[in-house]
N, C-alpha and C positions, 0 to 999 in steps of 0.2 A: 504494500500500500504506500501510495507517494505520501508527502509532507503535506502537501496540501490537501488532500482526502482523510488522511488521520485524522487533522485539523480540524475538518470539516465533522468527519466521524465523534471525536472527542465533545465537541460541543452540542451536537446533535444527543449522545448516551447521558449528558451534563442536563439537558434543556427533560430529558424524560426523566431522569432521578427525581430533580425541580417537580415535574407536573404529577407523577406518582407520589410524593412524598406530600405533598397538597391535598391528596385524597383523604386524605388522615385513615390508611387504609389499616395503621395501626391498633389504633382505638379499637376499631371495630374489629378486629381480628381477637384482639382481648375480652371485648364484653360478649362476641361469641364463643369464645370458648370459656371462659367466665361461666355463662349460662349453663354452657353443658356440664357443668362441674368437673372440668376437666384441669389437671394441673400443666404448666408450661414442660414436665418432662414427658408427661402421658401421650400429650401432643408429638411432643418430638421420636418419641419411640413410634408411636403409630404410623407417623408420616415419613419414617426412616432418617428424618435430620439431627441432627444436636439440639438440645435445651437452650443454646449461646441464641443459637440462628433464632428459635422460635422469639425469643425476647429479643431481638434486634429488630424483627419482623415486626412486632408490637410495638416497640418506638420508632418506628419508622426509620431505623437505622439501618436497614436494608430493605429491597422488595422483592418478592418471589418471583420465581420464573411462573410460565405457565403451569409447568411440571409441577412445581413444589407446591403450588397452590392448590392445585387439582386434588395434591394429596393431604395437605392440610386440610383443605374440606372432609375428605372421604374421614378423617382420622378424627374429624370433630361429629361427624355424622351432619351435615349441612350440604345442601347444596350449593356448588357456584353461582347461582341464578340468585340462591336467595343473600350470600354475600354479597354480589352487585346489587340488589335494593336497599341490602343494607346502608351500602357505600353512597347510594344515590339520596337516601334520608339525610344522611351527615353533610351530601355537598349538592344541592338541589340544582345547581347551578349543569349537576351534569346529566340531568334527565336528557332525553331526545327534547323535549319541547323547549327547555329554557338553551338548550347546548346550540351554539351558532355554527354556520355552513362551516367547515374547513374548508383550505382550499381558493 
C-alpha cells in the first residue's frame, strides 16, 4: 500500500472508531448483559474472548468485529436485531427516519 492510500486508509479506520464509539455501543452492551444476569467472565467464556476484551467493549475502549458481536449476542442469548434497537433508543439520531442520505 502507497503512502498516500495508508494515509488515506489511516484516517478513514480513525473517522469509524470516532462514529462507532458515539454509539455509546458500550453502555448498552452492559445493561444487556446486566439484564441477563450474566457476569463480564460468563460473557467472555461463552463468546470464546477474554474478560479484558468484554470490558473494553463496555467502555467503548474497543468495538467488535462482526464476528465477535454475532457471538456476544449468541452468549448473552439476544438477538443482533434487538441490540440494534437497542443502540437506536440511546442515539435516535440513527433510526432510518431521523438518519440523512449518505453520499
Amino acid at each position: 500500500m502507497t503512502a498516500k492510500y495508508s494515509r488515506w486508509w489511516a484516517t478513514l479506520a480513525d473517522y469509524a472508531r470516532m462514529a462507532l464509539k458515539d454509539l455509546k455501543l458500550g453502555g448498552v452492551l452492559r445493561k444487556l448483559r446486566e439484564d441477563a444476569g450474566l457476569t463480564q467472565k460468563e460473557v467472555a467464556q461463552r463468546a470464546g474472548v477474554r474478560r479484558e476484551y468484554i470490558n473494553m467493549l463496555e467502555q467503548d475502549m474497543k468495538c467488535p468485529s462482526i464476528e465477535v458481536f454475532c457471538r456476544w449476542c449468541l452468549a448473552v442469548g439476544i438477538r443482533p436485531s434487538a441490540v440494534m434497537r437497542q443502540i437506536e433508543q440511546v442515539n435516535p439520531e440513527m433510526t432510518p427516519k431521523n438518519r440523512k442520505n449518505i453520499g
